[in-house]
C-alpha positions in Angstrom: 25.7 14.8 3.4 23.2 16.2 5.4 23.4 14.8 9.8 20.3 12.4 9.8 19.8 13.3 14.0 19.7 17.3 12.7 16.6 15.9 10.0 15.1 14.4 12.4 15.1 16.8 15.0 13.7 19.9 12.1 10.8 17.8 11.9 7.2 19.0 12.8 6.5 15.7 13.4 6.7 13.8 16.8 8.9 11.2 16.7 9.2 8.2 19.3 11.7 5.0 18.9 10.5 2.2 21.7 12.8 -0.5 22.3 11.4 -3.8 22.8 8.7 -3.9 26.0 7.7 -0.9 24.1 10.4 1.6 26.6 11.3 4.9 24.6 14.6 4.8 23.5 14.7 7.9 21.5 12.3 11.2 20.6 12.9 13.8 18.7 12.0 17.5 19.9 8.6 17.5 18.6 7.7 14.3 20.6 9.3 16.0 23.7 6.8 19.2 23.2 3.7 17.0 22.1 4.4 14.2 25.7 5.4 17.3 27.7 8.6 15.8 28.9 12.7 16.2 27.6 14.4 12.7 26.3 16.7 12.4 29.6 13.0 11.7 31.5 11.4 9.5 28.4 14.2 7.3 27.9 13.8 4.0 29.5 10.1 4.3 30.4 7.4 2.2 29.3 5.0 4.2 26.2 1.9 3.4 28.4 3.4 5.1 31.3 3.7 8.0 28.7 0.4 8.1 26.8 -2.3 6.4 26.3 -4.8 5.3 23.5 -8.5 6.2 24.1 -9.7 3.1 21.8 -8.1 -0.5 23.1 -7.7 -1.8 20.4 -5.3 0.4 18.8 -3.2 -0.3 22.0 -3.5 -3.9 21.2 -2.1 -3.5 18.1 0.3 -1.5 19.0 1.6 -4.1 21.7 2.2 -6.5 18.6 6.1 -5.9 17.8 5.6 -6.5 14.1 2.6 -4.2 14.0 1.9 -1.8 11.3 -0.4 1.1 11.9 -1.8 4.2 11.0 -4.9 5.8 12.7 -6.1 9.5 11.4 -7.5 11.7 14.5 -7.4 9.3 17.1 -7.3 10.6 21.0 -4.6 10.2 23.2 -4.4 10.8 26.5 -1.2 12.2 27.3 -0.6 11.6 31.4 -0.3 14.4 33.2 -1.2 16.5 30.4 -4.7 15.7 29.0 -5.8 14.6 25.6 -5.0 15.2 22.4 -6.1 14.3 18.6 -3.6 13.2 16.7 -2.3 11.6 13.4 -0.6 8.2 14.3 1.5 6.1 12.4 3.8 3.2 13.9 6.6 0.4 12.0 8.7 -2.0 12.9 12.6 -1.0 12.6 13.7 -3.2 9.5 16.8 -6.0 11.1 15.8 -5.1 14.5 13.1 -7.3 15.9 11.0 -5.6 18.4 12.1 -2.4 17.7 9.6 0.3 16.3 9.0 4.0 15.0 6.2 5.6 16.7 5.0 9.4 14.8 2.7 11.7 16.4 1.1 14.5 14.7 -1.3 16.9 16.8 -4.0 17.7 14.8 -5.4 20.2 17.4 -9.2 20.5 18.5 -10.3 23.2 15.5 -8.6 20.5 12.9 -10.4 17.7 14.3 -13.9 19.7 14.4 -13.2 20.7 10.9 -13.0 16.9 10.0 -16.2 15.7 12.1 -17.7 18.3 10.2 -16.4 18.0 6.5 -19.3 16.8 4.0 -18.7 13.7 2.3 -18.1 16.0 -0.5 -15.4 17.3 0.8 -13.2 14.4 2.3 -12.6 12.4 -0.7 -10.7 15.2 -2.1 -8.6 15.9 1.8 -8.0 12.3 2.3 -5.6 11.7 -1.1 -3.5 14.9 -0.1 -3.1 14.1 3.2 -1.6 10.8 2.1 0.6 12.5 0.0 2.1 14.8 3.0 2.3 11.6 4.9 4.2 9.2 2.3 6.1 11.5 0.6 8.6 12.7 3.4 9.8 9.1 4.0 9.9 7.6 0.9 12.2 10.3 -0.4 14.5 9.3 3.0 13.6 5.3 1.3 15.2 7.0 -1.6 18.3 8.7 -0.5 19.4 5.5 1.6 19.3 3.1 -1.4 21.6 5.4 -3.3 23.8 5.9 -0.4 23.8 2.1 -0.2 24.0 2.1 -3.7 27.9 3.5 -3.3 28.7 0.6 -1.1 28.2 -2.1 -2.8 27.9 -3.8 -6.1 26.7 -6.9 -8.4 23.2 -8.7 -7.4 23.0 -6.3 -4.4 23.6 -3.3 -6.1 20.6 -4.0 -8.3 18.3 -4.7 -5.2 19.1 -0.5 -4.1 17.8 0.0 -7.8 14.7 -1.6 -7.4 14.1 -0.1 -4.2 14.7 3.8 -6.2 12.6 2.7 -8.6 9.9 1.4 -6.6 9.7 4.3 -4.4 9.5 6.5 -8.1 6.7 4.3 -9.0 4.8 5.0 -5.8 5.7 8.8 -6.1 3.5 8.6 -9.4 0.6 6.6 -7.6 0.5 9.1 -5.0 -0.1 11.9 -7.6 -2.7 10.0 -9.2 -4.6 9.2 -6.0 -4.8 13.5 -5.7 -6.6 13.5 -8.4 -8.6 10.5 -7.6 -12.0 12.8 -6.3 -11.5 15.3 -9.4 -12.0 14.7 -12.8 -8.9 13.5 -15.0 -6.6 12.1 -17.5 -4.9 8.8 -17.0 -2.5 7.8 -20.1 -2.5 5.1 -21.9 -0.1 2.9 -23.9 1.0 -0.1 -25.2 2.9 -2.4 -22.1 4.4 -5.7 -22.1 2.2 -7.7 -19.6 4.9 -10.4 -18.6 7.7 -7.9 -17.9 4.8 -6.2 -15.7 4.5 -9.6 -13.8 8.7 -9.7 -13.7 9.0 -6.5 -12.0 6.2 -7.5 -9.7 7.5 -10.5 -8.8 10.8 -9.2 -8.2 9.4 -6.3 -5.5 7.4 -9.6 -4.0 10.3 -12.2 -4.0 13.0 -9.6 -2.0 11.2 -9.9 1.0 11.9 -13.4 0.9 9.0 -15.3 2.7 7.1 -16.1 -1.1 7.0 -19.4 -2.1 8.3 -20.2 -5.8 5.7 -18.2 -8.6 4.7 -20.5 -10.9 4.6 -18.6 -14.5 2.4 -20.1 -17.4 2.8 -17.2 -19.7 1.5 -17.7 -23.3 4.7 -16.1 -25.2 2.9 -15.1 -28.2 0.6 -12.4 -25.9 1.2 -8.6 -28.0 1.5 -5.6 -26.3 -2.0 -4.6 -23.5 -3.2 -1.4 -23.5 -2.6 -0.1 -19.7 -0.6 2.1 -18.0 3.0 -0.1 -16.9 3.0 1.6 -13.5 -0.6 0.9 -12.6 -0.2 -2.7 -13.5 3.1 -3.6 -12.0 1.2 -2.4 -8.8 -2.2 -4.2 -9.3 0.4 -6.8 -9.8 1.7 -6.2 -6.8 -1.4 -6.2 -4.8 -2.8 -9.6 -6.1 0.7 -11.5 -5.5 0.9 -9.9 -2.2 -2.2 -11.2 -1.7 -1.7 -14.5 -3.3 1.4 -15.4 -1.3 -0.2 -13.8 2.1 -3.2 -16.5 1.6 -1.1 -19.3 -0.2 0.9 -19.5 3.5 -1.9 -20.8 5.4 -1.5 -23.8 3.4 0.9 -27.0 4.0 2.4 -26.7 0.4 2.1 -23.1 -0.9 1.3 -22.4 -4.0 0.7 -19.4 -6.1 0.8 -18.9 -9.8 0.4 -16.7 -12.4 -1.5 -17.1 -15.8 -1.5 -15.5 -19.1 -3.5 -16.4 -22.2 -6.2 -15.5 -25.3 -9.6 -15.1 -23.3 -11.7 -14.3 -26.4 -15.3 -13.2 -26.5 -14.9 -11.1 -23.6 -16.0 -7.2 -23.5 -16.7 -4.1 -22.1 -18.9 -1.2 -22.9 -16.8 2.2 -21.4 -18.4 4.6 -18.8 -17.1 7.3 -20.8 -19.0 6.9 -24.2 -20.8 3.8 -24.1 -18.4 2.1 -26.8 -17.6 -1.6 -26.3 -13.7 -2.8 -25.7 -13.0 -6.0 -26.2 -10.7 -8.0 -23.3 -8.8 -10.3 -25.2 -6.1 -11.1 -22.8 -6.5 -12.8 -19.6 -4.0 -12.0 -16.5 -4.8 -15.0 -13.8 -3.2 -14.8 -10.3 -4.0 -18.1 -8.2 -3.5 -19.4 -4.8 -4.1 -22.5 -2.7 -5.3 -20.9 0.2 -8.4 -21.1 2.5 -10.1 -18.5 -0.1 -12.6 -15.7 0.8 -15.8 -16.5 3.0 -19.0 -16.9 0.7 -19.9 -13.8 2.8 -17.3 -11.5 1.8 -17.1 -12.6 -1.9 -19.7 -10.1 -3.4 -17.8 -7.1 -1.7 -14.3 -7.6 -1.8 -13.3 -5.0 -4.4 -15.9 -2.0 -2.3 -13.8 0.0 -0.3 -12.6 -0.2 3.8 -13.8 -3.7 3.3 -11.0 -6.5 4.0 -10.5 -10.4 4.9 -7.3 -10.1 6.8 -6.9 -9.5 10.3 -5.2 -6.5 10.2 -6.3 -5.1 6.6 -7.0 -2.0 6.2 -9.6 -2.8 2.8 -8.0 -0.7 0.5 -5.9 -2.5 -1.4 -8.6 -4.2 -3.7 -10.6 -1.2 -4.1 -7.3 0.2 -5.7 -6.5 -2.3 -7.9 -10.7 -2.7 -9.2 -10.0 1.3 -9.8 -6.3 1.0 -12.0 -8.0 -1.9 -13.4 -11.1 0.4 -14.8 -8.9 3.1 -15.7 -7.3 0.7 -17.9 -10.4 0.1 -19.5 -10.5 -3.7 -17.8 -12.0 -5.4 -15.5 -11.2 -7.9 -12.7 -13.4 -10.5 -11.0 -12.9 -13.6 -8.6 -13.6 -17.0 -8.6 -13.3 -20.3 -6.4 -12.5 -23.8 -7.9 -13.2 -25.9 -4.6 -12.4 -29.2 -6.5 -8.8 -28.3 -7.0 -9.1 -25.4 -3.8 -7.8 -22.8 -5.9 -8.8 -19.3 -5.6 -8.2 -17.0 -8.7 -8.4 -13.5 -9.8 -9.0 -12.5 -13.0 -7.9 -8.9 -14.9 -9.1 -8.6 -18.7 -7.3 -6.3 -20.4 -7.5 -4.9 -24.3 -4.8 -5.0 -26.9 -2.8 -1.8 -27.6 -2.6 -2.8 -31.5 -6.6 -2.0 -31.8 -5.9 1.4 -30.9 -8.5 2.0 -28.3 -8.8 5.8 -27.4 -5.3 6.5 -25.2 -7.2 8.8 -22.7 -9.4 7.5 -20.0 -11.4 10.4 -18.2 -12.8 9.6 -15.2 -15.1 11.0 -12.1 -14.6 9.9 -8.6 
């Protein structure tokens, strides 16, 4: 088995672990080249003694122990040695509260000109492949530990290290079709059993363990949706996350989730013109504040985002898997009952709809 201090010291990547207060604890030898300084004079100090953030309010964040970030070409100012543009990501160190990873990636001045100057052409089709070089390293160390956990144990909590493999496979296969968002091409489509979707989705939601109880009303006579089973089990994902994230706000939390015959419903298809019809009805609902009259008209756009700390993408993902299923998803508020729901229409597989959707970014 390969030594996990000799993987993380071949790495390209600057690597920091800060101990709560934020003191470096550890850094691997890319850190030490990018910070100008060996581990024996790191350890123990305090980041901002190390380095710097140009913009405050990535610092801020940064300060919060549970943060989650990532900033693309952001300046650093590296004391005693000047600034830098780099890549930064940074994430809490699961069972260790207040303990987090910090990754560094110099991007280097003619990098960060070539980005200032890319045409908007050109960037949707960098961005998806640098997500991939940035995701894929990790999740395939995500992988190798749940089967090495796997080895250890055995009944209910061997099956949780099988969910985790097969979650990180499923977001291997997102990745590769968010490459090929910004060029023209083939999703496949298929027949997919809509309520196992919302199992396995519930079951990547539940493990965390802060969701309240998901009320199912499934109609059990429902046939087969045409989709694509990993696209929906992460729209899926995305709308209970969401759900359960607004649902907490709330003195009794509720969320639920709704299947049922919606006839009358459908859609005419970018790619010819035909109409589909949306037969089925997928509702996910919460008792949360709901989204300001504001933001309701742009929810689903891109880099646009209701929470705090949201980063807007998650919404614009789903609207897109949704499309390329040849569905559609919209929002609503009940403010009698203070419900908030959202809505994905989906066709049936038996009308054998066209199984190729080609799209255009």
């Amino acid at each position: 088995m390969a030594d996990p201090q000799l993987q993380l010291a071949s790495l390209s990547l600057g690597v920091v672990v800060l101990a709560p207060g934020q003191k470096v604890a550890a850094a691997n030898p890319a850190a030490e080249q990018l910070l100008g300084q060996s581990l024996r004079r790191l350890e123990g100090r305090a980041l901002g003694d190390v380095m710097r953030f140009d913009e405050a309010r990535l610092a801020a964040h940064l300060a919060e122990a549970d943060a989650q970030l990532s900033a693309r070409a952001t300046t650093i100012e590296i004391l005693g040695q000047g600034r830098r543009r780099v890549d930064v990501t940074v994430a809490p160190l699961l069972d260790q509260p207040g303990w987090q990873v910090l990754s560094l990636s110099d991007i280097g001045g003619a990098e960060a000109m070539r980005e200032t100057q890319a045409s908007a052409e050109d960037r949707p089709i960098r961005a998806p492949d640098v997500l991939a070089h940035e995701i894929r390293n990790p999740l395939a160390g995500i992988r190798g530990a749940a089967q090495l956990l796997g080895r250890k144990l055995e009944g209910s909590d061997l099956a949780l290290t099988g969910l985790i493999a097969d979650e990180v496979d499923r977001i291997a296969k997102l990745i590769d079709q968010m490459q090929s968002l910004s060029r023209r091409s083939v999703a496949v489509l298929g027949p997919c059993n809509l309520h196992e979707a919302v199992r396995r989705a519930r079951s990547v939601i539940e493990v965390g363990g802060k969701a309240p109880p998901i009320i199912e009303e499934f109609d059990p006579s429902l046939p087969p949706v045409l989709g694509n089973a990993d696209a929906l089990v992460q729209v899926l994902i995305n709308l209970l996350s969401n759900a359960v994230e607004a649902a907490a706000h709330s003195p009794q939390p509720q969320v639920a989730v709704r299947t049922r015959f919606a006839s009358g419903l459908q859609l005419h298809r970018a790619i010819d013109g035909s109409a589909v019809r949306l037969p089925i009805e997928l509702r996910i609902s919460d008792n949360g504040p709901g989204i300001a009259p504001d933001m309701r008209d742009h929810v689903f756009e891109p880099f646009v985002s209701t929470k705090k700390s949201g980063q807007g993408l998650g919404l614009a993902l789903v609207r897109r898997l949704v499309a390329d299923m040849n569905g559609r998803i919209t929002h609503d508020r009940e403010e009698a009952s203070g419900m908030t729901h959202f809505r994905v229409h989906l066709a049936l597989a038996e009308e054998r709809q066209p199984l190729l959707r080609e799209h255009a970014a």
